[in-house]
Kinemage of the C-alpha trace (Angstrom):
@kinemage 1
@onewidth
@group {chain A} dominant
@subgroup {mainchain}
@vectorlist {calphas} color= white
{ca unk a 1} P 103.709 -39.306 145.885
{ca unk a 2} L 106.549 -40.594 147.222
{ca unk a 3} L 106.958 -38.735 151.141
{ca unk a 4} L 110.530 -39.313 151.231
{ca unk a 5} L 111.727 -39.227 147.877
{ca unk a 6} L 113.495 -36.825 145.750
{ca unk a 7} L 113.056 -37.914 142.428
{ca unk a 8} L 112.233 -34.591 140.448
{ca unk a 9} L 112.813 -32.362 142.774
{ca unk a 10} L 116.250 -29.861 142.425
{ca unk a 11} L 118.349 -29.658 145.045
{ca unk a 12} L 121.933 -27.431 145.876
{ca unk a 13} L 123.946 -28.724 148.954
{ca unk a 14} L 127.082 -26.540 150.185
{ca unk a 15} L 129.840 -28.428 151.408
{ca unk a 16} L 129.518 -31.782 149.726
{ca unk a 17} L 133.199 -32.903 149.158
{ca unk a 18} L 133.875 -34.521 152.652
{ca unk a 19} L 131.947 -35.787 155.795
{ca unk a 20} L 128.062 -35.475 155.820
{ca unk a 21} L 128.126 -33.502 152.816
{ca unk a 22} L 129.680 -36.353 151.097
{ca unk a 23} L 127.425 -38.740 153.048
{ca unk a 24} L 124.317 -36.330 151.756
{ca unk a 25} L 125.372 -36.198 148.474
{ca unk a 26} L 124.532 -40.382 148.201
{ca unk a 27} L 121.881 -40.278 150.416
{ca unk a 28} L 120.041 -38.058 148.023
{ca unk a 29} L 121.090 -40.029 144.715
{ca unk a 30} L 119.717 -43.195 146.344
{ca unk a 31} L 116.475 -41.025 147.061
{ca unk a 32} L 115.913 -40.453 143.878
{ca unk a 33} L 117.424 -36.782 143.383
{ca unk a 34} L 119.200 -36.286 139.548
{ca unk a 35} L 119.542 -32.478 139.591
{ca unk a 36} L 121.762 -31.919 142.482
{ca unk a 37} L 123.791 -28.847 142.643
{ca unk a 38} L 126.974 -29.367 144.703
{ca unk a 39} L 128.945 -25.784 146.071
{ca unk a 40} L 132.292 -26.093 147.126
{ca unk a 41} L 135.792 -25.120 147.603
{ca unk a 42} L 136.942 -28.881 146.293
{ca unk a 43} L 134.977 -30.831 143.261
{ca unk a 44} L 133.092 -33.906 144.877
{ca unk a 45} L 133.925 -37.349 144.292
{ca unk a 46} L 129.762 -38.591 144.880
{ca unk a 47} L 126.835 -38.640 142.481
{ca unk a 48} L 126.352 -34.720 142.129
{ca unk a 49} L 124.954 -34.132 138.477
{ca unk a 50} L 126.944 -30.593 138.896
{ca unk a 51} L 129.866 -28.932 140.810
{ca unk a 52} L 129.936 -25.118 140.881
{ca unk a 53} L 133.516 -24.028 142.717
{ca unk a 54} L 132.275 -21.352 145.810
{ca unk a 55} L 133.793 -20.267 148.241
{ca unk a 56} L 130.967 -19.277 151.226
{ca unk a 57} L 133.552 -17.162 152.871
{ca unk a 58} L 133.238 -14.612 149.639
{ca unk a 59} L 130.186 -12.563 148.766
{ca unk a 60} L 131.314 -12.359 145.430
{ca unk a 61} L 131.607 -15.937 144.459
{ca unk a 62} L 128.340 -16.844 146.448
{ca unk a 63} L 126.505 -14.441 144.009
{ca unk a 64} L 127.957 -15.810 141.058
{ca unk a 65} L 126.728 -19.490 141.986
{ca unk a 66} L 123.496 -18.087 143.027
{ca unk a 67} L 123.884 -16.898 139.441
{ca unk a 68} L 124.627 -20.461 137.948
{ca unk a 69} L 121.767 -21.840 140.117
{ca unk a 70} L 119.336 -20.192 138.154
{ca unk a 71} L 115.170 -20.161 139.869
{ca unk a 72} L 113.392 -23.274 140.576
{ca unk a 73} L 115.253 -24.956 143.573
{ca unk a 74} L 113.113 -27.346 145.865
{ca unk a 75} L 115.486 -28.147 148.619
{ca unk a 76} L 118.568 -25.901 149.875
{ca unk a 77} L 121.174 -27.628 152.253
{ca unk a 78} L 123.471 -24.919 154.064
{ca unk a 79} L 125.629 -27.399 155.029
{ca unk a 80} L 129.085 -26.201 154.440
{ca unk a 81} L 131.089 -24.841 157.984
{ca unk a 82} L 134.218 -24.313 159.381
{ca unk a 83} L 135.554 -24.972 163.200
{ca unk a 84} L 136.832 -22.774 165.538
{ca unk a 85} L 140.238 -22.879 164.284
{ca unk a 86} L 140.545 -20.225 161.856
{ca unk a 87} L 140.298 -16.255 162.820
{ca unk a 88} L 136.494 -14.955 163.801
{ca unk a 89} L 135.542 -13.012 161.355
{ca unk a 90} L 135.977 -16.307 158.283
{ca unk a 91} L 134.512 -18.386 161.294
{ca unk a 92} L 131.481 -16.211 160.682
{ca unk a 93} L 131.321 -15.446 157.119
{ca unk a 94} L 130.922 -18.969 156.457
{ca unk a 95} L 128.960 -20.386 159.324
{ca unk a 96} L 126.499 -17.469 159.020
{ca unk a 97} L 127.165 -14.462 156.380
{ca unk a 98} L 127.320 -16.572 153.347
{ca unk a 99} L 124.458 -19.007 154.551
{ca unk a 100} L 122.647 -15.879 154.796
{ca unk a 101} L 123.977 -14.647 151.480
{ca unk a 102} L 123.085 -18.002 149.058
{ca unk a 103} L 119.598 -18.617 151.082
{ca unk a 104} L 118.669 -14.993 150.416
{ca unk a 105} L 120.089 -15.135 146.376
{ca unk a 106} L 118.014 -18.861 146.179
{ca unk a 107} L 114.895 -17.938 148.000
{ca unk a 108} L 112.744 -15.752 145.457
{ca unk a 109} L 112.971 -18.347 142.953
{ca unk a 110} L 112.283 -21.445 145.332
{ca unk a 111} L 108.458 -22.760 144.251
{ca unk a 112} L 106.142 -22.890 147.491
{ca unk a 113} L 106.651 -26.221 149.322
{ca unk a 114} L 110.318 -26.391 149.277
{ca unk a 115} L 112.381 -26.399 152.138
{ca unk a 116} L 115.767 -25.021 153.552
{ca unk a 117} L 117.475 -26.903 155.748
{ca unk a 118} L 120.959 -25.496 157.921
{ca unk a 119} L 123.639 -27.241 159.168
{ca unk a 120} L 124.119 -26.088 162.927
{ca unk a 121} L 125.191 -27.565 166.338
{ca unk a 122} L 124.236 -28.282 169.848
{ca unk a 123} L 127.049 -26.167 170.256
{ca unk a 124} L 124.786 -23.485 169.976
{ca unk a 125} L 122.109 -24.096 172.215
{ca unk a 126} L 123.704 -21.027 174.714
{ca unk a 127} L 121.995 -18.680 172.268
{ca unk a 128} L 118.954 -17.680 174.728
{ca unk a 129} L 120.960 -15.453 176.368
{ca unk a 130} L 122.796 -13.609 173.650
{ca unk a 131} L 118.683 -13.835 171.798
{ca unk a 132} L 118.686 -9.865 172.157
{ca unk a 133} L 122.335 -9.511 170.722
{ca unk a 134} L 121.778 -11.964 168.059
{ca unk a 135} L 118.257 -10.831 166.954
{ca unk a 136} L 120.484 -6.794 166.156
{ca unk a 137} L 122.859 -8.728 164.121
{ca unk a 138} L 119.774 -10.377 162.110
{ca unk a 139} L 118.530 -6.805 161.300
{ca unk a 140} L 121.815 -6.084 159.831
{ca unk a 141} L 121.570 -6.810 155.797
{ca unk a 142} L 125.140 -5.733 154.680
{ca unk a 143} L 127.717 -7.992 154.676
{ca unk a 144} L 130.042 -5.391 155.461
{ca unk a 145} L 128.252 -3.817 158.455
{ca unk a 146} L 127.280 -7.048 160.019
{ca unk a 147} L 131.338 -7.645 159.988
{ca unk a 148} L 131.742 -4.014 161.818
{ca unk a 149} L 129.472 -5.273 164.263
{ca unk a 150} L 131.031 -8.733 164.976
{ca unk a 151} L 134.185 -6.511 165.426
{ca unk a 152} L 132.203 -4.281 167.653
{ca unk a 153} L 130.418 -7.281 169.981
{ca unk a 154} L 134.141 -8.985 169.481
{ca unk a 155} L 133.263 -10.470 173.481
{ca unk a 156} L 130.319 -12.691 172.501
{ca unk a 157} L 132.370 -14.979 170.049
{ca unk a 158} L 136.319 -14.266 171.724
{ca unk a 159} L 136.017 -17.475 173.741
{ca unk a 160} L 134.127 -19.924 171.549
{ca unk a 161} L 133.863 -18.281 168.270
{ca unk a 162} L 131.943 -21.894 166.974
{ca unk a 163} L 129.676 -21.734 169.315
{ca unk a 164} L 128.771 -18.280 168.517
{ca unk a 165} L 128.345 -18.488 165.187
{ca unk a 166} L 126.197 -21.731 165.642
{ca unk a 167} L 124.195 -20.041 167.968
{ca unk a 168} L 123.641 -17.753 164.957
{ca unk a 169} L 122.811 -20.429 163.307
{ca unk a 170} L 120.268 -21.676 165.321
{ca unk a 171} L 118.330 -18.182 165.765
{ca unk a 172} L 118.992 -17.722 161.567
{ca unk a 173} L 117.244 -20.754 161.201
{ca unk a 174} L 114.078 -19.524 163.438
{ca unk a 175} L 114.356 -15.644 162.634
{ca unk a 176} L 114.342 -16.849 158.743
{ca unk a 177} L 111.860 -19.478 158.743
{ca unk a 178} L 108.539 -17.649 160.022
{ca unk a 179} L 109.886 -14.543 157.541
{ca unk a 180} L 110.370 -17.146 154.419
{ca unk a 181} L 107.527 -18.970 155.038
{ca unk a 182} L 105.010 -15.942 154.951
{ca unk a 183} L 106.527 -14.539 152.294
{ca unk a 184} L 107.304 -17.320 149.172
{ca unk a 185} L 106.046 -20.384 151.546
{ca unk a 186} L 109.180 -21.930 151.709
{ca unk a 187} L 109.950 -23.913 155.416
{ca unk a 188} L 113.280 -23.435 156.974
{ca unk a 189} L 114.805 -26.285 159.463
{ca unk a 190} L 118.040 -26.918 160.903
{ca unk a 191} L 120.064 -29.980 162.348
{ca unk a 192} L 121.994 -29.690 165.276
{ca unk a 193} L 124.274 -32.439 165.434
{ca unk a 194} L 126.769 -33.894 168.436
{ca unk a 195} L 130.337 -34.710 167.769
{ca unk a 196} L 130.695 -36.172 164.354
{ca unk a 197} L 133.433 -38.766 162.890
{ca unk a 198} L 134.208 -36.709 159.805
{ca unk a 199} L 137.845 -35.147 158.841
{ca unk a 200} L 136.710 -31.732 160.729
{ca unk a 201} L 137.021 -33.293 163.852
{ca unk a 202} L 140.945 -33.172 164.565
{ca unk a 203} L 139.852 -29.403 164.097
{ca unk a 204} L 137.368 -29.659 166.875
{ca unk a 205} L 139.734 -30.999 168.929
{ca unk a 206} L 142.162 -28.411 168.601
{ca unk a 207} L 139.694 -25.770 170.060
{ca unk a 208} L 137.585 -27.829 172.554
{ca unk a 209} L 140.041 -30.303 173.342
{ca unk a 210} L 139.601 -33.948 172.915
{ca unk a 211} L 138.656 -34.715 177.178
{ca unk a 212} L 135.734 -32.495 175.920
{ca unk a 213} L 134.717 -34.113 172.876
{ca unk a 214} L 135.284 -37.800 174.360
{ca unk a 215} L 133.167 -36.820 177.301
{ca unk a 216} L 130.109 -36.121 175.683
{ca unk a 217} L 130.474 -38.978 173.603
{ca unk a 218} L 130.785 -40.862 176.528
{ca unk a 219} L 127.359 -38.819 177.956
{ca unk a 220} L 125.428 -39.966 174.890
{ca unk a 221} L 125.822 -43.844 174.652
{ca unk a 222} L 129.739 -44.143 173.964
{ca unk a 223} L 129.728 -44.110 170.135
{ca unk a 224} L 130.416 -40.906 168.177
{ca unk a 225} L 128.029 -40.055 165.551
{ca unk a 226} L 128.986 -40.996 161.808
{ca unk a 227} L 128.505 -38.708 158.689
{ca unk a 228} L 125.816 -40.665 157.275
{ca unk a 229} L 123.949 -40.552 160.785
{ca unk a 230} L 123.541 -36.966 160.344
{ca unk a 231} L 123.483 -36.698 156.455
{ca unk a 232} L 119.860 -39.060 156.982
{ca unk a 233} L 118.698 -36.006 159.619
{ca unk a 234} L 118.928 -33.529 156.749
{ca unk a 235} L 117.653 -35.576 153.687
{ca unk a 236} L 114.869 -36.266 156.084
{ca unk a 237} L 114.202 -32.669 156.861
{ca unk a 238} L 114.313 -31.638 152.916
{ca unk a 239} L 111.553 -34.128 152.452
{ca unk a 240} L 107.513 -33.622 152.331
{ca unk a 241} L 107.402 -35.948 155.469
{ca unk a 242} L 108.279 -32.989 157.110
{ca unk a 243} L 106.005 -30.723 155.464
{ca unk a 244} L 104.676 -29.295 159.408
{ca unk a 245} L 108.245 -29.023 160.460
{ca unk a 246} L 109.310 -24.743 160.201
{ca unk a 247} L 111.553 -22.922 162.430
{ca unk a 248} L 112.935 -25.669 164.410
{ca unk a 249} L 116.166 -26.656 165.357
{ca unk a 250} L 116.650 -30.591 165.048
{ca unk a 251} L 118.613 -31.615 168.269
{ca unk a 252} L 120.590 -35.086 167.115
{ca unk a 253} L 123.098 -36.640 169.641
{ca unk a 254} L 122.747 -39.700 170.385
{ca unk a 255} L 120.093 -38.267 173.396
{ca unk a 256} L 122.951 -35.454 174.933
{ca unk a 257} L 120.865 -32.907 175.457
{ca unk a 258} L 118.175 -34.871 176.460
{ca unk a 259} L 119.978 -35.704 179.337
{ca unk a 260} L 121.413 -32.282 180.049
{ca unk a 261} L 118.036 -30.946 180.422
{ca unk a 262} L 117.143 -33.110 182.574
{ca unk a 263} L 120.045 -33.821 185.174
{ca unk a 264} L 121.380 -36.782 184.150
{ca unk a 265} L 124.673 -35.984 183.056
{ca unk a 266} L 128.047 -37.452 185.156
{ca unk a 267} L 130.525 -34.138 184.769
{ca unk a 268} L 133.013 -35.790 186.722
{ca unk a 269} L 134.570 -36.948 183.802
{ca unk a 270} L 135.430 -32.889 182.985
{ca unk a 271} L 138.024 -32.859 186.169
């Protein structure tokens, strides 16, 4: 058995046209992996053995892939996501609602032992103290009401609508994993990368300014992270090396928060 390898194992990854997607999408051919499913808005260029066109911003054409996808799926990466650019309520129908949407279409038919793994952020890491907040729009099934509430609670993602929906992320992932796991035995992770080097980033800049961005790059050793730094966090997480690993959110930046938590951060570079 091969800890770390993928060979015979099926796989669907969202968002594998561009940045760690693309990077993921390699990773898992060289792993082994020849029944990977790639969702997307664009056809990949990379190894997928098939491309089914979805947009995760539409209920309708996630349930049509889920459709496609047919029973049987070992690993599922939720890695497709938008920045804070566009308006709130696509912000969250594709950093959470469809997420929510594919994992729940996937899940019944996932074998025991295979894993889910989410794309979030250590942009997210403020969700402690919207927990009580977040945990009512987890309740919420319908895709429709949960949008009626985001309109409703429109002051927790007004400022930083990212963040927010990355701090849904990162409760999803926990909520989700203890409910998945004692029901069909399937493990749910996530990865909560820094600032990345992919073609998102001039849209992170746009919203949290590039003083911000450079800054905690420059917190973190000086050197952004790549696309296939973080694409090796998630094909590591879909593997049975990290059979143990449920419910937890995968901090990876270079050592940021690391030193956030415990003082040693220089904010001078923020004036």
């Amino acid at each position: 058995m091969s800890l770390f390898g993928y060979e015979g194992k099926k796989v669907v990854l969202t968002g594998g046209t561009t940045g760690v997607g693309a990077a993921a999408v390699e990773l898992l051919a060289e792993a082994g992996c020849t029944d990977l499913t790639v969702l997307d808005i664009k056809e990949p260029t990379g190894p997928a053995t098939r491309y089914i066109p979805t947009d995760m911003s539409d209920p309708a054409s996630i349930d049509a892939a889920v459709a496609e996808i047919g029973s049987g799926v070992d690993v599922l990466f939720n890695n497709a996501g938008v920045a804070g650019v566009h308006a709130t309520d696509f912000v969250v129908r594709v950093n959470y609602l469809g997420v929510r949407r594919l994992t729940q279409g996937i899940l019944p038919g996932m074998p025991r032992g295979a894993a889910i793994v989410n794309t979030a952020s250590i942009a997210g890491q403020g969700w402690p103290e919207n927990l009580a907040k977040l945990l009512e729009l987890m309740a919420i099934s319908d895709w429709d009401e949960a949008l009626q509430w985001l309109a409703d609670n429109d002051e927790l993602a007004s400022v930083d609508v990212y963040g927010f929906s990355k701090q849904i992320a990162q409760v999803w992932t926990m909520y989700s994993s203890a409910r998945s796991y004692k029901e069909f035995g399937v493990r749910t992770n996530s990865v909560c990368p820094g600032p990345i080097d992919t073609p998102l980033m001039d849209d992170f800049i746009k919203h949290m300014t590039e003083q911000v961005i450079q800054w905690t790059v420059d917190q973190s050793g000086g050197t952004m992270l790549t696309a296939d730094d973080i694409a090796r966090t998630l094909v590591m997480l879909g593997t049975d090396a990290s059979i143990a690993m449920n419910g937890h959110n995968t901090v990876a930046d270079n050592g940021f928060s690391a030193s956030m938590t415990t003082g040693q951060i220089d904010f001078s570079g923020l004036g």
